[in-house]
SEMIVO-839961 format. One record per residue: residue number from 0; x negated, y, z of N, C-alpha, C in turn; residue in three letters. Coordinates in nm, 3 decimals, decimal comma. Each point is the difference from the previous one (the first is absolute). Example, Ala and Ser with C-alpha at 12.3 -4.5 7.8 and 13.67 -1.06 7.14 Angstrom:
2
+-----+---------+---------+---------+---------+---------+---------+---------+---------+---------+-----+
!   i !      nX !      nY !      nZ !     caX !     caY !     caZ !      cX !      cY !      cZ !  aa !
+-----+---------+---------+---------+---------+---------+---------+---------+---------+---------+-----+
!   0 !  -1,319 !  -0,569 !   0,780 !   0,089 !   0,119 !   0,000 !  -0,090 !   0,120 !   0,000 ! ALA !
!   1 !   0,035 !   0,105 !  -0,072 !  -0,082 !   0,119 !   0,006 !   0,077 !   0,109 !   0,073 ! SER !
+-----+---------+---------+---------+---------+---------+---------+---------+---------+---------+-----+
END
This chain:
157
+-----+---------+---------+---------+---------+---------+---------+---------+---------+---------+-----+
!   i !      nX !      nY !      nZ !     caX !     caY !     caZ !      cX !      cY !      cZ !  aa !
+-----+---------+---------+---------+---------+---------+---------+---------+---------+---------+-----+
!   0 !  -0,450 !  -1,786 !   1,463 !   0,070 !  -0,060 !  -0,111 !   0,146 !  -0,022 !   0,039 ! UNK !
!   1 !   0,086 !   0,001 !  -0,062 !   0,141 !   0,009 !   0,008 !   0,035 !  -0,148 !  -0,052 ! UNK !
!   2 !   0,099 !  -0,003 !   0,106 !   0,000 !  -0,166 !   0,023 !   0,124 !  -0,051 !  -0,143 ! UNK !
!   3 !  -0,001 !  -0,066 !  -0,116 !   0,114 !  -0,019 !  -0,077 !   0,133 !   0,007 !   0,074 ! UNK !
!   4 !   0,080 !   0,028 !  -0,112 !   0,140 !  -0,033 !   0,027 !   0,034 !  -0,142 !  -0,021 ! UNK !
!   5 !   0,048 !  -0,078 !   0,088 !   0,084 !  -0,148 !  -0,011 !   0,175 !   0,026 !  -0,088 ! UNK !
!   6 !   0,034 !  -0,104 !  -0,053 !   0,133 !  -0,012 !  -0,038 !   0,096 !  -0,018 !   0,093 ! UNK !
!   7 !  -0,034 !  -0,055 !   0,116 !   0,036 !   0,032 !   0,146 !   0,071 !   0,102 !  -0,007 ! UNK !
!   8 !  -0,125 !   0,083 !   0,048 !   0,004 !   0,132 !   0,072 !   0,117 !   0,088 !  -0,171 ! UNK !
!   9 !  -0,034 !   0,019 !  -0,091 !   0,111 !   0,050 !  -0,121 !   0,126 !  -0,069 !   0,005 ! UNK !
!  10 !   0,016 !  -0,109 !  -0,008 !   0,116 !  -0,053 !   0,071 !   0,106 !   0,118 !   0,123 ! UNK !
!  11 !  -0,093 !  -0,078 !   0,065 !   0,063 !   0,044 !   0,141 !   0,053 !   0,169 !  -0,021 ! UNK !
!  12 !  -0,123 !   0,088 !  -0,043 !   0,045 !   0,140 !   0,011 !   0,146 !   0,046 !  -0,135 ! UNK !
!  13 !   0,004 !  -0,088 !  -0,073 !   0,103 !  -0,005 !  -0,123 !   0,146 !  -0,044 !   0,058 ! UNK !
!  14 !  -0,015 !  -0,147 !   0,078 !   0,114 !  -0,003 !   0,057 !   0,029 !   0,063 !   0,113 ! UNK !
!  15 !  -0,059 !   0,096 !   0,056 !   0,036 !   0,106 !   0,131 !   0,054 !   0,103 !  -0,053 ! UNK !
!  16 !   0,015 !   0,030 !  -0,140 !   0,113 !   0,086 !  -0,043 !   0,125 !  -0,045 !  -0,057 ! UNK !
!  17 !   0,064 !  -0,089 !   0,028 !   0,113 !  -0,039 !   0,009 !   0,007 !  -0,057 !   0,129 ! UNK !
!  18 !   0,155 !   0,037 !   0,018 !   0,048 !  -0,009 !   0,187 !   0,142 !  -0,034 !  -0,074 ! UNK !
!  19 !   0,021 !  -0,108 !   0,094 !   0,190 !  -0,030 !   0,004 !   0,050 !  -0,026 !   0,115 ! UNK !
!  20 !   0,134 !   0,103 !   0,032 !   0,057 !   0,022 !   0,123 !   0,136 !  -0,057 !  -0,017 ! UNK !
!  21 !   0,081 !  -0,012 !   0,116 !   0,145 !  -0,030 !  -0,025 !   0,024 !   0,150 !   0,034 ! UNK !
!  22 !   0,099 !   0,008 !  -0,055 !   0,084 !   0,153 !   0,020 !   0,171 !  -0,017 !  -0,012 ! UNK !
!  23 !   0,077 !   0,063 !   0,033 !   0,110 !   0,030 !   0,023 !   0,037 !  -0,022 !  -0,172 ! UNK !
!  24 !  -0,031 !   0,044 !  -0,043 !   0,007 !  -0,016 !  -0,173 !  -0,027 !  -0,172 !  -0,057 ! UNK !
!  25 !  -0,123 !  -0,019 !   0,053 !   0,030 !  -0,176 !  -0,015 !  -0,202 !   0,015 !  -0,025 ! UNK !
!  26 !  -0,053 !  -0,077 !  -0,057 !  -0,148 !   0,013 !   0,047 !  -0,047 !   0,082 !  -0,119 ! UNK !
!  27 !  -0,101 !   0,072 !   0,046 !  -0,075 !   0,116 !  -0,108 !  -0,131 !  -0,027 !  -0,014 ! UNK !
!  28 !  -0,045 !   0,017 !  -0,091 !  -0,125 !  -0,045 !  -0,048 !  -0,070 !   0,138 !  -0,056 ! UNK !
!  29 !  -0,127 !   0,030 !   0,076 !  -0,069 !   0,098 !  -0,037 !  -0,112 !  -0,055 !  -0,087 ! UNK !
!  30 !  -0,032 !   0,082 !  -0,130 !  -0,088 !  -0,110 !  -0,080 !  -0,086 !   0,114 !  -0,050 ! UNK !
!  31 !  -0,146 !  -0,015 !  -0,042 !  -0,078 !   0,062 !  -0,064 !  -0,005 !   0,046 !  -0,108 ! UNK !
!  32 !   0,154 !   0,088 !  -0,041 !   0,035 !   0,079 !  -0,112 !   0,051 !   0,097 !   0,034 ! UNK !
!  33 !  -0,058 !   0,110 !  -0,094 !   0,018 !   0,142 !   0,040 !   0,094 !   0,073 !  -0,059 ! UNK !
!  34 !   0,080 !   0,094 !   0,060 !   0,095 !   0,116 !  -0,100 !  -0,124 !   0,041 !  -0,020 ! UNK !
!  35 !   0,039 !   0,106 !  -0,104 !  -0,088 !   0,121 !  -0,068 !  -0,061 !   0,074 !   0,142 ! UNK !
!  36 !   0,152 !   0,010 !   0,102 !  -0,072 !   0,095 !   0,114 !  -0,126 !  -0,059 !   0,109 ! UNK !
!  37 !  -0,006 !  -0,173 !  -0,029 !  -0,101 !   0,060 !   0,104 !   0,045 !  -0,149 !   0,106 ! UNK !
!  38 !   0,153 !   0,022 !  -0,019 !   0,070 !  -0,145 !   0,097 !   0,045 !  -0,090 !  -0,021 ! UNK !
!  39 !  -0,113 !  -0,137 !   0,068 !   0,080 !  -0,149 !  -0,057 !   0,128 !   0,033 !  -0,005 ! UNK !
!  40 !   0,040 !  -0,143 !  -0,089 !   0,134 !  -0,011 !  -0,012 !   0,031 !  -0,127 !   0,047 ! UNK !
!  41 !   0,130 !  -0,001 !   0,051 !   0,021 !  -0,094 !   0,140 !   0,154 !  -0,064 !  -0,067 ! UNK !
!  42 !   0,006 !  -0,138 !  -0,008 !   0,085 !  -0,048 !  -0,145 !   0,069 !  -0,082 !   0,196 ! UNK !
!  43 !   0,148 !  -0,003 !  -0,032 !   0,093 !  -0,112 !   0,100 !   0,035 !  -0,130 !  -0,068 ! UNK !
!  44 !   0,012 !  -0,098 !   0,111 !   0,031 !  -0,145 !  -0,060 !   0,107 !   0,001 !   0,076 ! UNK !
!  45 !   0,113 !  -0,047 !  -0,076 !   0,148 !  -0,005 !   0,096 !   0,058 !  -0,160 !  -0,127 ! UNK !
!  46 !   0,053 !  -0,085 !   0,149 !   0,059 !  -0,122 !  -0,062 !   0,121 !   0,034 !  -0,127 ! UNK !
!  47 !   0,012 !  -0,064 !  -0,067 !   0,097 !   0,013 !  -0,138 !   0,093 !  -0,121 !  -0,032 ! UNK !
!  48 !   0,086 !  -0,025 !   0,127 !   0,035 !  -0,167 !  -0,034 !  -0,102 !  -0,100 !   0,044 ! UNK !
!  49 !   0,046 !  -0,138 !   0,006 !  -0,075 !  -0,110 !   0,068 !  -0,165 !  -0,032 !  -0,033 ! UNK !
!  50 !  -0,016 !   0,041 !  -0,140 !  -0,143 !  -0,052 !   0,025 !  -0,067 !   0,124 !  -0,108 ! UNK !
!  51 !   0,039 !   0,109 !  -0,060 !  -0,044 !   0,101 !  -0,030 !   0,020 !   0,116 !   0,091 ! UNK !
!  52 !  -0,122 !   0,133 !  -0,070 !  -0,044 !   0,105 !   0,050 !   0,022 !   0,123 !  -0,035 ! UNK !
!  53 !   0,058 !   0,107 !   0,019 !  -0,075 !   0,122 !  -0,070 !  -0,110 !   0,069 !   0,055 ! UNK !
!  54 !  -0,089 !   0,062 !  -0,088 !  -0,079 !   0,111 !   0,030 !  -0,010 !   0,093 !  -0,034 ! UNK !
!  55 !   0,015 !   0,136 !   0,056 !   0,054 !   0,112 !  -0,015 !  -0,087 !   0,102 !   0,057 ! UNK !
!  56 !  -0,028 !   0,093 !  -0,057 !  -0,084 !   0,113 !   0,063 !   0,090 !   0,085 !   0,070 ! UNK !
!  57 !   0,134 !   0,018 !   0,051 !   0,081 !   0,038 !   0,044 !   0,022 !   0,168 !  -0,002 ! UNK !
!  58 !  -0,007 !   0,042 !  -0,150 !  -0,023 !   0,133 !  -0,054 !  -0,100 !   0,085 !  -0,005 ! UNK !
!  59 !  -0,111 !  -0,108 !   0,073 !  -0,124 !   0,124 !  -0,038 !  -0,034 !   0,059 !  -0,039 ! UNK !
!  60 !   0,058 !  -0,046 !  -0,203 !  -0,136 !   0,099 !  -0,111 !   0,164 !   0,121 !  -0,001 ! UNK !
!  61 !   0,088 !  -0,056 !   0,054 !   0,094 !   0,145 !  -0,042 !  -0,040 !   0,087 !   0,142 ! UNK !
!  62 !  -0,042 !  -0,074 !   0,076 !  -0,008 !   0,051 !   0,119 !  -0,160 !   0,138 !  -0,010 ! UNK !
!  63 !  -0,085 !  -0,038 !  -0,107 !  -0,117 !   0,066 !  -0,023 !   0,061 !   0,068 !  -0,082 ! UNK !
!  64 !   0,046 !  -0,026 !  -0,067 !   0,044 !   0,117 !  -0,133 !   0,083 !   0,113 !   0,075 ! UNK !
!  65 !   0,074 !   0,030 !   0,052 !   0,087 !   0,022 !   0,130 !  -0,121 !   0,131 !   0,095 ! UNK !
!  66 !  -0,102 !  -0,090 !   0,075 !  -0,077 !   0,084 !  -0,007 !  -0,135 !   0,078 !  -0,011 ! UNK !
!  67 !   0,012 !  -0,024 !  -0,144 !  -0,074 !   0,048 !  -0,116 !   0,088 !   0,131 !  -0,073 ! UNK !
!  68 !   0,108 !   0,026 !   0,046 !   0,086 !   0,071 !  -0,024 !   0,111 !   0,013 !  -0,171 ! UNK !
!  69 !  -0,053 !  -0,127 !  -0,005 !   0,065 !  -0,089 !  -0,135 !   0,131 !  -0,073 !   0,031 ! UNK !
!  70 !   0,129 !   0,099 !  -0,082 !   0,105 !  -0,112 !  -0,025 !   0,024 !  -0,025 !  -0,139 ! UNK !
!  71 !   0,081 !  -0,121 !  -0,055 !  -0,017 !  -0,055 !  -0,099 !   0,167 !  -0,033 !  -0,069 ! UNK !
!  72 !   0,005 !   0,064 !  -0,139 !   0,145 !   0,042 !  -0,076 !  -0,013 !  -0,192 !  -0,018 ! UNK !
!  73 !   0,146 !  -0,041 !  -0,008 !   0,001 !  -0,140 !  -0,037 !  -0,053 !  -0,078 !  -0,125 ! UNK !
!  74 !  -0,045 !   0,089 !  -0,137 !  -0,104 !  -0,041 !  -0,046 !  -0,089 !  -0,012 !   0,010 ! UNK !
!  75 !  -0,064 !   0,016 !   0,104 !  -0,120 !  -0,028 !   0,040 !   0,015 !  -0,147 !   0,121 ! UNK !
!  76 !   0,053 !   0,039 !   0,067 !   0,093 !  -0,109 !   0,061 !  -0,036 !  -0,128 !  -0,099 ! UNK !
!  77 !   0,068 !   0,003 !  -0,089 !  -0,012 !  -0,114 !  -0,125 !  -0,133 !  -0,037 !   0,000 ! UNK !
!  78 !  -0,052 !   0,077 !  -0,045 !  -0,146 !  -0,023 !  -0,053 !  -0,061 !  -0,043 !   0,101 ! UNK !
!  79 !  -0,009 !   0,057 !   0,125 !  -0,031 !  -0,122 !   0,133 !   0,023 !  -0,117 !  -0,001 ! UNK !
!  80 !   0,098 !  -0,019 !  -0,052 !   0,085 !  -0,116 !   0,048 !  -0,106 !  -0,097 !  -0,101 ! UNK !
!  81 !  -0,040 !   0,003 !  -0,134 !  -0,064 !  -0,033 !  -0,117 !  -0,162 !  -0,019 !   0,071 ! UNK !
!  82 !  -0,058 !   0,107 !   0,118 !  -0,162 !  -0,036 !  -0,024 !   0,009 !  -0,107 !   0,123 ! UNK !
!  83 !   0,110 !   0,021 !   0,109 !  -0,010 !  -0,163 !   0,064 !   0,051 !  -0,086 !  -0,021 ! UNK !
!  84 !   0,063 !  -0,003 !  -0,147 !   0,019 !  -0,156 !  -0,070 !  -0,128 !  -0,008 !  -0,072 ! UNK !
!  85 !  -0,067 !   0,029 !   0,047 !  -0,175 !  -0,023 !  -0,109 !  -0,047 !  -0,060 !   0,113 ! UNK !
!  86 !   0,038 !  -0,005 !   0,134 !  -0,054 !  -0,087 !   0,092 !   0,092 !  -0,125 !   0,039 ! UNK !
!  87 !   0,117 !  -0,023 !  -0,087 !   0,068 !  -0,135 !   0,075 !   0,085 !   0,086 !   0,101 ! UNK !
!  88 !   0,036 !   0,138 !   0,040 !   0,118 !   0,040 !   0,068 !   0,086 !   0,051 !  -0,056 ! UNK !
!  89 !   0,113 !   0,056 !   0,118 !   0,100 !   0,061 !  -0,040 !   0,038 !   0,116 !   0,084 ! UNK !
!  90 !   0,067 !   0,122 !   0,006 !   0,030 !   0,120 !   0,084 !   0,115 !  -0,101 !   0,027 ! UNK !
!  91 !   0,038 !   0,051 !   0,126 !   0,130 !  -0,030 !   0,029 !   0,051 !   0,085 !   0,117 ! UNK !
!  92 !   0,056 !   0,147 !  -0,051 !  -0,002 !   0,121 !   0,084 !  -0,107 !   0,103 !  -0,048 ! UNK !
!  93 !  -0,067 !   0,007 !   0,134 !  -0,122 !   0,041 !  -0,024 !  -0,125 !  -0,098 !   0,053 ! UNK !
!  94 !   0,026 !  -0,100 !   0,018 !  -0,115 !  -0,087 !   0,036 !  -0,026 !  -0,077 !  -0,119 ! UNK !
!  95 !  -0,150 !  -0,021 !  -0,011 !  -0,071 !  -0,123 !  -0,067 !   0,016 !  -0,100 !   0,069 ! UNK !
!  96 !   0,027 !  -0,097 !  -0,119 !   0,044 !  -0,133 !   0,116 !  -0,043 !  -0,138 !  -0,109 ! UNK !
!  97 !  -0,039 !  -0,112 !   0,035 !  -0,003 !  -0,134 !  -0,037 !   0,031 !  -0,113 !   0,071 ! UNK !
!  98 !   0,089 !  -0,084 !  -0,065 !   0,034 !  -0,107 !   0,090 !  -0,105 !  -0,119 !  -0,041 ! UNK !
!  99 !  -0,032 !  -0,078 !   0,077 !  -0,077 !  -0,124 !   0,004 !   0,033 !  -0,140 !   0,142 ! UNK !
! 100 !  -0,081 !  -0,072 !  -0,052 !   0,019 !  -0,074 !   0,108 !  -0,097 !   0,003 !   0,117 ! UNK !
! 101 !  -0,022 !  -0,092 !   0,088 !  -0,064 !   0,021 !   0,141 !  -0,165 !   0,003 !  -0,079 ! UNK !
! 102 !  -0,020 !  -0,075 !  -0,107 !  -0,147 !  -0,046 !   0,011 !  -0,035 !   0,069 !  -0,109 ! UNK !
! 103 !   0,060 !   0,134 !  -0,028 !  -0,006 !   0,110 !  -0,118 !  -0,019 !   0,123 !   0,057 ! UNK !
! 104 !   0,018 !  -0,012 !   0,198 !   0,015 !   0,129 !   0,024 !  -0,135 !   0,086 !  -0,023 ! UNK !
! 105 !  -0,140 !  -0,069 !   0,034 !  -0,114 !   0,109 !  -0,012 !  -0,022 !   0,067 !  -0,135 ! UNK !
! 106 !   0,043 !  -0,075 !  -0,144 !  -0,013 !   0,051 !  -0,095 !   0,142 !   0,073 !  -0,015 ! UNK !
! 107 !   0,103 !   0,009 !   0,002 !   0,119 !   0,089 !   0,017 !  -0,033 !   0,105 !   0,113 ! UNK !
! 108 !  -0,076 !   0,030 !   0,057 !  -0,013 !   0,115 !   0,098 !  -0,104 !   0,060 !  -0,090 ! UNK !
! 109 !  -0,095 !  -0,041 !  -0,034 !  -0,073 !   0,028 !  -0,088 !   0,009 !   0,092 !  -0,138 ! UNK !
! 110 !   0,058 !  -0,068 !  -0,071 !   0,086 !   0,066 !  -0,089 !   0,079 !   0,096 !   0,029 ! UNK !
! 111 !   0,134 !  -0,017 !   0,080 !   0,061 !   0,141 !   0,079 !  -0,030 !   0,091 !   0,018 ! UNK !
! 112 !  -0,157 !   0,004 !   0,065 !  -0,083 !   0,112 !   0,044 !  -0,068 !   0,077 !  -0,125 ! UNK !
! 113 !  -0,044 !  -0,082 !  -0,091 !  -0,007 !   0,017 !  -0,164 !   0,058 !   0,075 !  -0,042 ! UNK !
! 114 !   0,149 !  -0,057 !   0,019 !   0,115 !   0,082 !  -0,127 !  -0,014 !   0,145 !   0,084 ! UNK !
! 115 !   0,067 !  -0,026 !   0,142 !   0,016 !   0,127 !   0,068 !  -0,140 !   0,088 !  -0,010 ! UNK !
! 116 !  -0,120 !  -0,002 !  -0,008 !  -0,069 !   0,135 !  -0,023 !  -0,012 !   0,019 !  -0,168 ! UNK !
! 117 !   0,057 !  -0,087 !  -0,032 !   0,026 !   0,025 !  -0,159 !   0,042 !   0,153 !  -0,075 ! UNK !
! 118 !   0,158 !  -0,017 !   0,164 !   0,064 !   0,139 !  -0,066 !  -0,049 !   0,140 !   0,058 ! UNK !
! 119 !  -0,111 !  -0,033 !   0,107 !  -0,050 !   0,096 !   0,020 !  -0,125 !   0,050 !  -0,076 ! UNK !
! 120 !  -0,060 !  -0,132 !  -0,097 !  -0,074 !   0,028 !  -0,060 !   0,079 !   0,113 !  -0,159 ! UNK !
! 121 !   0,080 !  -0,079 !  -0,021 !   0,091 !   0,085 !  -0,112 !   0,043 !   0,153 !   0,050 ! UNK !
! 122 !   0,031 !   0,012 !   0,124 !   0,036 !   0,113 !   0,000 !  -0,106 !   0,133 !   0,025 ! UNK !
! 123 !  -0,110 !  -0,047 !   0,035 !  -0,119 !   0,098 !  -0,020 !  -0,041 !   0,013 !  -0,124 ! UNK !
! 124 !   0,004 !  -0,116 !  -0,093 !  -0,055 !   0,020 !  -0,167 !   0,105 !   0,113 !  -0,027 ! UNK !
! 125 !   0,127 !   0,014 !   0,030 !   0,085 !   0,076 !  -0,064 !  -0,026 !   0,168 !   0,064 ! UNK !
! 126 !  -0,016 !  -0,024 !   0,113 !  -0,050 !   0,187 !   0,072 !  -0,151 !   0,007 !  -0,080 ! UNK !
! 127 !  -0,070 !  -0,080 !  -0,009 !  -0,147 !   0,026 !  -0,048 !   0,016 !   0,060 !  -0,176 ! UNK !
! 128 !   0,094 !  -0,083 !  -0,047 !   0,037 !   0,082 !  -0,143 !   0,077 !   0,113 !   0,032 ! UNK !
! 129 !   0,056 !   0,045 !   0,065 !   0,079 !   0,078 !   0,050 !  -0,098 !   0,156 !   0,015 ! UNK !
! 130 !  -0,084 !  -0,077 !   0,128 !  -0,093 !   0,121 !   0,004 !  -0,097 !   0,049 !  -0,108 ! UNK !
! 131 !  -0,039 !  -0,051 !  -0,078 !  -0,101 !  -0,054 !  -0,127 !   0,074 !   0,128 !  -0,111 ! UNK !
! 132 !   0,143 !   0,011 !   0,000 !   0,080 !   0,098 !  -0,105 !   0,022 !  -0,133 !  -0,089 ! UNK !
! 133 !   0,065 !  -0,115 !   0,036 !   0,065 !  -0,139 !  -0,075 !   0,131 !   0,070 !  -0,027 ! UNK !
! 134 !   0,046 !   0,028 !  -0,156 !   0,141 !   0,032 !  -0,030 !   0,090 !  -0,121 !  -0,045 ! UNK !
! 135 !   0,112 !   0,068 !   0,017 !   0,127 !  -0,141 !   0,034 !   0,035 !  -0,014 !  -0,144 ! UNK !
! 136 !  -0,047 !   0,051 !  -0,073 !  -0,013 !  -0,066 !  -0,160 !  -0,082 !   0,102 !  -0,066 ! UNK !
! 137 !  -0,011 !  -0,048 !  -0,146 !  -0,106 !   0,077 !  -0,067 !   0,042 !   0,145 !  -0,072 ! UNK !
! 138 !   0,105 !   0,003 !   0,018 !   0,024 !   0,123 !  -0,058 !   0,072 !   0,133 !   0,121 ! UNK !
! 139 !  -0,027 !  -0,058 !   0,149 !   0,028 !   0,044 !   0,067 !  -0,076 !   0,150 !   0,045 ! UNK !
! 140 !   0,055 !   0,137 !  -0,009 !  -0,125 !   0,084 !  -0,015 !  -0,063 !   0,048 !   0,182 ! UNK !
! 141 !   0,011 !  -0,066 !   0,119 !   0,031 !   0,024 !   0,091 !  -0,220 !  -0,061 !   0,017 ! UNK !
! 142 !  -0,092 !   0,114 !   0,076 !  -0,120 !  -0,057 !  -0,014 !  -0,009 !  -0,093 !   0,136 ! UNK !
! 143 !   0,096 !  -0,006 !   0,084 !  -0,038 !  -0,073 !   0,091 !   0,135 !  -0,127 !  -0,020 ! UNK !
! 144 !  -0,005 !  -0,123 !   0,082 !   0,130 !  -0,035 !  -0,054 !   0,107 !   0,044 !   0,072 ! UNK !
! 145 !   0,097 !  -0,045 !  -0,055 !   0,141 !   0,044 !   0,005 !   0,134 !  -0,086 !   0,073 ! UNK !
! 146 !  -0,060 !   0,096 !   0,090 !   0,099 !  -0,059 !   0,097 !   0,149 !  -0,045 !   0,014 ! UNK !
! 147 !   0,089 !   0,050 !  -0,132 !   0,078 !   0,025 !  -0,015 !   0,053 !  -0,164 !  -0,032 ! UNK !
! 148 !  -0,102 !  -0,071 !  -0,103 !   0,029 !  -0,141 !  -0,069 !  -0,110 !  -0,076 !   0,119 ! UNK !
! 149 !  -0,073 !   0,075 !   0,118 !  -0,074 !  -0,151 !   0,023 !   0,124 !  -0,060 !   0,093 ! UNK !
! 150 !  -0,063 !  -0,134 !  -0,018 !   0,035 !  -0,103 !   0,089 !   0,030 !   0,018 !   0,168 ! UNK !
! 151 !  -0,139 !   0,067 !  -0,015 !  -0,001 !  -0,001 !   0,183 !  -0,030 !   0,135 !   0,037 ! UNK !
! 152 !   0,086 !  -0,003 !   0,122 !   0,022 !   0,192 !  -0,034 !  -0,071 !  -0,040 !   0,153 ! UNK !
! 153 !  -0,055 !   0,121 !   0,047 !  -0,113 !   0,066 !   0,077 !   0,071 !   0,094 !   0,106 ! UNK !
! 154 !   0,025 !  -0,057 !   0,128 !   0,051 !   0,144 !   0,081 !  -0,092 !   0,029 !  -0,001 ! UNK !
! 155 !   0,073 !   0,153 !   0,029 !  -0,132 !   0,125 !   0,036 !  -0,072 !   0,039 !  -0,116 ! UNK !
! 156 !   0,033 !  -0,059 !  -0,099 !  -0,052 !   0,049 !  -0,104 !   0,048 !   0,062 !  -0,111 ! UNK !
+-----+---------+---------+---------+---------+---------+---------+---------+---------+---------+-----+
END
């Protein structure tokens, strides 16, 4: 007979996937959220003034898009900027970032890690219509889409 699982033991194996290190960057937090590819995403806490924080994924999801072999025309840019204000952030560069205070940081890393596989989640919906024959409008006669108006243009492709 197979012995139950304790809340213990789920516990314990839940918080062994998040790890926080100091780093040269300021401390990084690896947390149990995934890009599309496969790899946590690892959000930084760096001081912001006397008693606030930022947290910043320090370019990751551009850093996946990047290589995923996805770069992105500044309207799209925009529209990034729009699905991590659906989480309480803001781009600033190319990083996702939120400021909070000290006793905000686990849910602000949290979120961060959120927004940031956000845009990696967006940018596969857009190759998946892409590959699918998704046209860049309806009267567009092109059967696959069209590279010409997308957003995110494709090296190598």
């Amino acid at each position: 007979m197979t012995k139950e699982l304790t809340v213990s033991e789920i516990e314990t194996a839940v918080r062994g996937l998040s790890v926080a290190r100091a780093t040269s960057l300021g401390i990084e937090i690896t947390l149990p959220v995934l890009f599309p590819g496969g790899d946590l995403v690892t959000v930084t806490v760096n001081r912001d003034g006397e008693s606030e924080f930022i947290v910043h994924d320090s370019s990751a999801a551009m850093m996946f898009l990047a290589s995923v072999g996805i770069t992105l025309s500044s309207d799209t840019k925009k529209r990034l900027r729009h699905v991590v204000a659906k989480y309480g952030c803001e781009m600033a560069g190319d990083r996702v970032m939120r400021r909070c205070t000290r006793d905000q940081i686990g849910v602000a890393a949290t979120i961060v890690a959120n927004a940031s596989r956000a845009i990696g989640d967006h940018a596969l919906e857009l190759r998946r219509a892409e590959a699918a024959g998704a046209r860049c409008r309806p009267d567009c006669g092109n059967t696959t889409a069209c590279r010409r108006r997308s957003p995110m243009r494709y090296s190598g492709s």
